[in-house]
NUDRENMAR-424992 format. One record per residue (C-alpha): residue number from 1; chain; x, y, z. Coordinates in Angstrom, 3 decimals, padded with zeros to 6 digits. Layout:
N
{num:NUM; cadena:A; east:X; north:Y; up:Z}
...
//
This chain:
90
{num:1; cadena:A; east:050.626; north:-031.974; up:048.010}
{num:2; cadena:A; east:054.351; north:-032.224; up:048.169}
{num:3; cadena:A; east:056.682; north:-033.682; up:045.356}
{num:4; cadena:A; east:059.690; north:-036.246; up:046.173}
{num:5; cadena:A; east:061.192; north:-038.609; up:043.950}
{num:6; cadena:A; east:061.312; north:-042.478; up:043.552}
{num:7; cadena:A; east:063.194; north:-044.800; up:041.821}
{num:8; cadena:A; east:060.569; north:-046.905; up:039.596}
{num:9; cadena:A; east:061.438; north:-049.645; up:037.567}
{num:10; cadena:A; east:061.167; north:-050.055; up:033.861}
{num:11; cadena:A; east:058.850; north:-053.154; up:034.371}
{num:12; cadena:A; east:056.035; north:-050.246; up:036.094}
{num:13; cadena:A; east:056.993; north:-047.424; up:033.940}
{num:14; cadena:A; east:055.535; north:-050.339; up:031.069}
{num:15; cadena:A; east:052.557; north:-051.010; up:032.924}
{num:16; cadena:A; east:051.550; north:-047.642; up:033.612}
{num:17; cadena:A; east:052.178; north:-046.954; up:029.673}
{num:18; cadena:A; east:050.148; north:-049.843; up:029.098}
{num:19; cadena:A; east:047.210; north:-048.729; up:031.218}
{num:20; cadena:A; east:047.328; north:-045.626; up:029.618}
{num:21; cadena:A; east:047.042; north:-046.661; up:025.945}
{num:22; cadena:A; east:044.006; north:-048.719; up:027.387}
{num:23; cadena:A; east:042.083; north:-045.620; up:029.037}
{num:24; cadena:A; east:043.195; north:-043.503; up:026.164}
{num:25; cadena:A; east:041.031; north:-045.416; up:023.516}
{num:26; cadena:A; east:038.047; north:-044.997; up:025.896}
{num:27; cadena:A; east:038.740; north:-041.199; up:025.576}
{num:28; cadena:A; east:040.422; north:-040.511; up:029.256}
{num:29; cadena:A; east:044.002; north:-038.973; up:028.891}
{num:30; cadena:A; east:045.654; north:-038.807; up:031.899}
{num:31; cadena:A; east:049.523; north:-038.806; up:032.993}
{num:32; cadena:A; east:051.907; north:-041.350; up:034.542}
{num:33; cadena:A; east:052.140; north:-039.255; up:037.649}
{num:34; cadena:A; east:047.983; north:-038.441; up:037.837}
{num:35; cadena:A; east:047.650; north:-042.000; up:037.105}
{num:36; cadena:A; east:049.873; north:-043.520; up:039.584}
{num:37; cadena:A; east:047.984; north:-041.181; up:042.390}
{num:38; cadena:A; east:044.934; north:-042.202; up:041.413}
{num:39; cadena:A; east:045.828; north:-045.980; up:041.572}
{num:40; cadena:A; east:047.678; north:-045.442; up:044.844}
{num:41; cadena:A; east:044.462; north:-043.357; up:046.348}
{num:42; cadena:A; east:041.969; north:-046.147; up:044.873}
{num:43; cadena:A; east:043.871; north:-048.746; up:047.145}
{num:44; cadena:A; east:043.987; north:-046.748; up:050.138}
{num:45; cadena:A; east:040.429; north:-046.119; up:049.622}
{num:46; cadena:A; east:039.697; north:-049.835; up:049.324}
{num:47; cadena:A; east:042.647; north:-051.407; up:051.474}
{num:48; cadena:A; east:040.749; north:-054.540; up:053.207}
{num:49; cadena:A; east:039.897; north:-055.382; up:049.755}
{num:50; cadena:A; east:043.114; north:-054.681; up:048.577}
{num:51; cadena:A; east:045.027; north:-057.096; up:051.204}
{num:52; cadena:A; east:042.431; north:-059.782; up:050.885}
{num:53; cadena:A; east:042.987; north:-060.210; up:047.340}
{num:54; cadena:A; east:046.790; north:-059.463; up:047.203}
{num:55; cadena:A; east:046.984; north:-062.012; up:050.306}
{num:56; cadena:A; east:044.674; north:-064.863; up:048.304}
{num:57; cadena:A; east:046.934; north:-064.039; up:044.819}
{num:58; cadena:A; east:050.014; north:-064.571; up:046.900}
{num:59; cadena:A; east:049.288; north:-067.620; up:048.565}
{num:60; cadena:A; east:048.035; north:-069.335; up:044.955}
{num:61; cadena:A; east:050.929; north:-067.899; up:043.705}
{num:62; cadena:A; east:053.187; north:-070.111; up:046.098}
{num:63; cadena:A; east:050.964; north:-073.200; up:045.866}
{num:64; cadena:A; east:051.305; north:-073.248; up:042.143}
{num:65; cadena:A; east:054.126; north:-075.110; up:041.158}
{num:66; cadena:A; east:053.118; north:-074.504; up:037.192}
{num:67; cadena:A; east:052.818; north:-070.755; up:037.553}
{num:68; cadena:A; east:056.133; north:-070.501; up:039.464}
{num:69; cadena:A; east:057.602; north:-072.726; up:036.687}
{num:70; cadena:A; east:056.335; north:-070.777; up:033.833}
{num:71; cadena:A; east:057.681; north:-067.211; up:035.600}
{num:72; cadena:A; east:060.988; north:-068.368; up:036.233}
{num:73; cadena:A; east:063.259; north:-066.569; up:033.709}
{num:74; cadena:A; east:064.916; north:-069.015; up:031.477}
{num:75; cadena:A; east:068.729; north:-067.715; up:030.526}
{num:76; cadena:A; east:070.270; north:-069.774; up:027.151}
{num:77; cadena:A; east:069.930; north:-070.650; up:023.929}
{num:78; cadena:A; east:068.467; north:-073.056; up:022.177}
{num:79; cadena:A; east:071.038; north:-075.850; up:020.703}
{num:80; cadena:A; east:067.943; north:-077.845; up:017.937}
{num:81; cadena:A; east:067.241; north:-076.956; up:014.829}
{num:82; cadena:A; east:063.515; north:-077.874; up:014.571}
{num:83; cadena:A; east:062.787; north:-077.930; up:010.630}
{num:84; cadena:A; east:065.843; north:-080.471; up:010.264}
{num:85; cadena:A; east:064.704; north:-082.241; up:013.116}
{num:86; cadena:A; east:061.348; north:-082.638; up:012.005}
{num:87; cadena:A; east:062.777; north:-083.647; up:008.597}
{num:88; cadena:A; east:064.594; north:-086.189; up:009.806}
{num:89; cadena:A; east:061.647; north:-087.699; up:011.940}
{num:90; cadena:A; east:058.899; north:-088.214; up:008.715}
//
């Protein structure tokens, strides 16, 4: 199989590390680029599946206007200071 080279973002380099640590403790070592094969080959393998449940998270995903609120990045700092606060309140 030939090589080439992607960008991939930090965000998947994490995940893949994640998944890793997780089939490590059930004894399977295996690298990031074996890894991300095998993942990429188990959705070709399985691609109706694959769409049908990527299409159904999708469309919650946009329904859900509590999900989208809780993913939206939140930029600032906070401007309370909670123990006086909840000094002042008793």
């Amino acid at each position: 199989m030939g090589s080439t080279t992607r960008r991939v973002s930090e965000a998947e380099l994490q995940k893949l590390k994640e998944i890793q640590i997780h089939l490590k403790q059930i004894g399977i070592d295996i690298s990031q680029v074996e890894l991300s094969e095998t993942i990429t080959n188990y959705v070709l393998e399985r691609f109706d599946d694959f769409i049908k449940e990527y299409r159904a998270k999708t469309e919650h995903d946009k329904q859900d206007t509590l999900l989208n609120w809780i993913n939206t990045p939140f930029d600032g700092e906070e401007q309370t200071d909670a123990v006086k606060e909840h000094d002042v309140t008793q």
